[in-house]
C-alpha positions in Angstrom: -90.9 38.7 -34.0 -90.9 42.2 -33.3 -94.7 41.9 -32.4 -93.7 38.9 -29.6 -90.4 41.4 -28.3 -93.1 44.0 -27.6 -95.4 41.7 -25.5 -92.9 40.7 -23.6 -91.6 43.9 -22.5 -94.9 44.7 -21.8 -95.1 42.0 -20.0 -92.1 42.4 -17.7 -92.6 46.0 -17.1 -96.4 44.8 -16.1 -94.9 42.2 -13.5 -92.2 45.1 -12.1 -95.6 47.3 -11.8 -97.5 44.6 -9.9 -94.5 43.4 -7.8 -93.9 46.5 -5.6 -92.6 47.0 -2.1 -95.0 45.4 0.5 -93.4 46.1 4.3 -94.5 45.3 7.6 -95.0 48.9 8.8 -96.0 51.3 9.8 -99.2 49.6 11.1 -98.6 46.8 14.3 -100.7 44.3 12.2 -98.6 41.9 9.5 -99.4 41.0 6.5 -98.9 37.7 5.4 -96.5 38.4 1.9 -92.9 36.9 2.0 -90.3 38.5 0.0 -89.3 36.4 -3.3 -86.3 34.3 -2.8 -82.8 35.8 -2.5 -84.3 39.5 -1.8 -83.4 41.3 1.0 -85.6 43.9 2.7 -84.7 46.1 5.6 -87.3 48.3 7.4 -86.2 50.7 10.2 -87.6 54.0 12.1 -86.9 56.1 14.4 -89.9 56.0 17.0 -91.0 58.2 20.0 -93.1 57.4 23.0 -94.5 59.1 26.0 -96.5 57.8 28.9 -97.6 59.7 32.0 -99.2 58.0 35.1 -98.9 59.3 39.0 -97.1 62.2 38.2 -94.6 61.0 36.2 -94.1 61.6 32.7 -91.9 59.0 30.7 -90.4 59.2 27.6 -88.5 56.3 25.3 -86.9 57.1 22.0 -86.1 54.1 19.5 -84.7 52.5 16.3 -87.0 49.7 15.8 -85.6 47.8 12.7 -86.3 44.3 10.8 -84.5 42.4 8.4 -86.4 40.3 5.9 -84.8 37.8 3.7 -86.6 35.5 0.3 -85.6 32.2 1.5 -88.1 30.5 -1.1 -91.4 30.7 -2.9 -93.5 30.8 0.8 -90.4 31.1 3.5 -88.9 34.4 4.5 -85.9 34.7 7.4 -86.6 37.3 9.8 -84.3 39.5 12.6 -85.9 42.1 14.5 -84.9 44.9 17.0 -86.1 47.8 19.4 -81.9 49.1 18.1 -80.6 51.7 20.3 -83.1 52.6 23.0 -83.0 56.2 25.3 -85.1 57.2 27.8 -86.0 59.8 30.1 -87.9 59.6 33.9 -86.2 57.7 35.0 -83.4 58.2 32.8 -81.9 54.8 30.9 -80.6 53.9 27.6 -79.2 50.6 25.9 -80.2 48.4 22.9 -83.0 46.3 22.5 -83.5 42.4 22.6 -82.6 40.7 19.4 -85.5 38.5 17.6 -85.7 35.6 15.2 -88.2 34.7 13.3 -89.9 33.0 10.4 -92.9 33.9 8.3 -94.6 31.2 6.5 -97.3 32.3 3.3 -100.1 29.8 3.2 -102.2 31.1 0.4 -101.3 34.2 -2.0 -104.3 36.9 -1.5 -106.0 37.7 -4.6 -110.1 39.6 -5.6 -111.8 36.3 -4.6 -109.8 34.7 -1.7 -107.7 36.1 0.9 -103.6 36.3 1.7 -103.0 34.0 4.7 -99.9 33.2 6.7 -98.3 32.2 9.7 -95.4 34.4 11.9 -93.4 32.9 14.5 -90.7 34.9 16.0 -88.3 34.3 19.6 -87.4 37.3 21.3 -83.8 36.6 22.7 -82.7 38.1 26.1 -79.7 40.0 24.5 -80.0 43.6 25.2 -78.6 45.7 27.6 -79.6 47.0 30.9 -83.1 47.6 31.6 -84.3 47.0 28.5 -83.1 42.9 28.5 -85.9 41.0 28.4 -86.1 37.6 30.6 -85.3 34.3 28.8 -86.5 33.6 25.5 -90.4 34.8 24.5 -91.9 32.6 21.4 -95.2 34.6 19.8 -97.1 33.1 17.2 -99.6 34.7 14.7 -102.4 34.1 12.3 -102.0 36.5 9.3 -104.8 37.0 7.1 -105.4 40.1 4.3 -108.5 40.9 2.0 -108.9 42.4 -1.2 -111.6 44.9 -0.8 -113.3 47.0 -3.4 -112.2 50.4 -4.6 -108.5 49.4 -3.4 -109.3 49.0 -0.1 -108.2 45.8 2.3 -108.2 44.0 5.5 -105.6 42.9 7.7 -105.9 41.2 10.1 -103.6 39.4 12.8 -104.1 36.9 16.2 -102.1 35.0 18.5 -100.0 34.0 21.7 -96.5 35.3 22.9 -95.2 33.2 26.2 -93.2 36.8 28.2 -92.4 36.7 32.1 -93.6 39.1 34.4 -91.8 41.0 37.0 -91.8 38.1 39.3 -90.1 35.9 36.7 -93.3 34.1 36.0 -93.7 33.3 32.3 -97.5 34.0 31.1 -99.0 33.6 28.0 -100.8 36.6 26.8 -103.0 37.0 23.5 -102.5 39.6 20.6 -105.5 40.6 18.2 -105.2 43.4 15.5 -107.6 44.8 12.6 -105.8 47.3 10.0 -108.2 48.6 7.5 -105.9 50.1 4.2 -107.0 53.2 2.7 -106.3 54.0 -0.7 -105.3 57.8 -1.4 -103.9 57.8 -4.5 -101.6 55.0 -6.7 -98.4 56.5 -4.6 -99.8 56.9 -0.9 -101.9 54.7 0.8 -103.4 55.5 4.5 -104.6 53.4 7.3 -106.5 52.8 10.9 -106.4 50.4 12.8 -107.1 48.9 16.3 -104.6 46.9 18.3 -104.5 44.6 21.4 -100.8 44.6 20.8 -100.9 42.2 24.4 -103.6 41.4 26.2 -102.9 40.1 29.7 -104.1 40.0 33.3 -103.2 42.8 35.5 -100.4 41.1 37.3 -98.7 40.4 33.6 -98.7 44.2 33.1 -102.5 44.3 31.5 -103.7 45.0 28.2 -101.8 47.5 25.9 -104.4 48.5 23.4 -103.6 50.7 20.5 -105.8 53.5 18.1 -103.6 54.1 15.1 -103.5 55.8 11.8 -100.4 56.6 9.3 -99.6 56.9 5.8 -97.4 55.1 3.6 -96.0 56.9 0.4 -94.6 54.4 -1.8 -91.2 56.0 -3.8 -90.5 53.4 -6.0 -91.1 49.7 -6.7 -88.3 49.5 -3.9 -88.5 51.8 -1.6 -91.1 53.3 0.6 -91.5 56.2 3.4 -94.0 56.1 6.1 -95.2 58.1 9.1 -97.5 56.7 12.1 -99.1 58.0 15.2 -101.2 55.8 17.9 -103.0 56.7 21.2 -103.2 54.5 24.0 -106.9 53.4 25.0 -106.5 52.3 28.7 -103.9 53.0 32.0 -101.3 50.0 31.0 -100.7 51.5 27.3 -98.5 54.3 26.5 -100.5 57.2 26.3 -98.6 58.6 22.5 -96.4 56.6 20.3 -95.4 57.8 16.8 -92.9 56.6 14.4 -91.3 57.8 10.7 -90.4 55.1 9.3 -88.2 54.0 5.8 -88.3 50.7 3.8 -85.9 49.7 1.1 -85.6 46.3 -0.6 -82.9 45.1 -2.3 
């Protein structure tokens, strides 16, 4: 009896081990693991951007956050933000549009098949001034994650989002992403990645195209802090963006 107690402590704290904090930052690319049913995960940051073109130098501070909830063994309920939005050349500030969203797992990722899963999320036009968004943009993406050797993996992420242009012409536009993780140690893991966070015709605002690299320090089974930086690789992409970021679930 005592012998069975033992094996299923062992057990349990085995399953705490493996069942640690798995967030959707600081890397653009999602993964495609759903929280378990009734757990709640929040993920915010406070972000930084600069962009200069003709002369002018812009800069946009942020407090990008999302809300995940377990709604089953596959399904997770998802509400995202830009939050509280400031910036500078021209001057502006105001909140960000509100998103819903869904994210679907098809297949649990394991050493000999990958992680797979759909996202679908609807951007809502419910910020404030210059930073409201025209009617509502639908996006949805193809998640997929590989197991590699030495703790390495493979994320990897395509897919449309319907937006309107200046003119108030909706567009569809495609999104393709590649995030390779980088083990450092069992706490901190790195990454790099490339990102066609949008890619669109020059009268849709072009391609915005992405170089980026961060770390992600895992606290506890619950919590984890992250830091990110990523360089813009053509005219229509902010030329800087970084972000610190802090997930907790609950």
């Amino acid at each position: 009896m005592r012998f069975a107690l033992l094996l299923l402590l062992a057990a349990g704290a085995a399953a705490r081990a493996d069942d640690a904090i798995s967030p959707d930052r600081p890397d653009f690319t999602n993964g495609p693991d759903v929280l378990a049913a009734g757990r709640l995960q929040i993920e915010t940051s406070g972000a930084w951007q600069r962009d200069s073109a003709d002369g002018l130098t812009t800069r946009l501070r942020s407090t990008p956050t999302l809300l995940r909830l377990g709604l089953g063994h596959s399904l997770e309920l998802r509400l995202d933000s830009a939050g509280a939005l400031r910036q500078s050349g021209p001057h502006a500030s105001g909140r960000g549009d509100l998103g819903l969203g869904f994210k679907w797992q098809l297949q649990e990722g394991d050493a000999n098949q990958p992680g797979l899963g759909w996202l679908f999320d609807l951007q809502t036009p419910t910020g404030s001034g210059p930073f409201k968004g025209h009617g509502l943009r639908p996006s949805l993406n193809f998640l997929a994650q590989w197991q590699l050797p030495a703790g390495y993996s493979l994320g990897t992420m395509a897919g449309l989002l319907v937006d309107r242009n200046d003119a108030d012409q909706r567009y569809t536009a495609g999104v393709l992403s590649a995030s390779l993780g980088i083990p450092v140690n069992d706490r901190l893991r790195g990454f790099a990645e490339l990102a066609g966070q949008r890619l669109a015709s020059a009268r849709n605002g072009g391609n915005v195209v992405t170089l980026g690299t961060g770390l992600a320090w895992q606290l506890t089974d619950d919590a984890q802090l992250d830091a990110a930086a990523f360089r813009g690789l053509n005219r229509s992409t902010p030329d800087w963006a970084c972000t610190v970021g802090l997930s907790l679930r609950f």
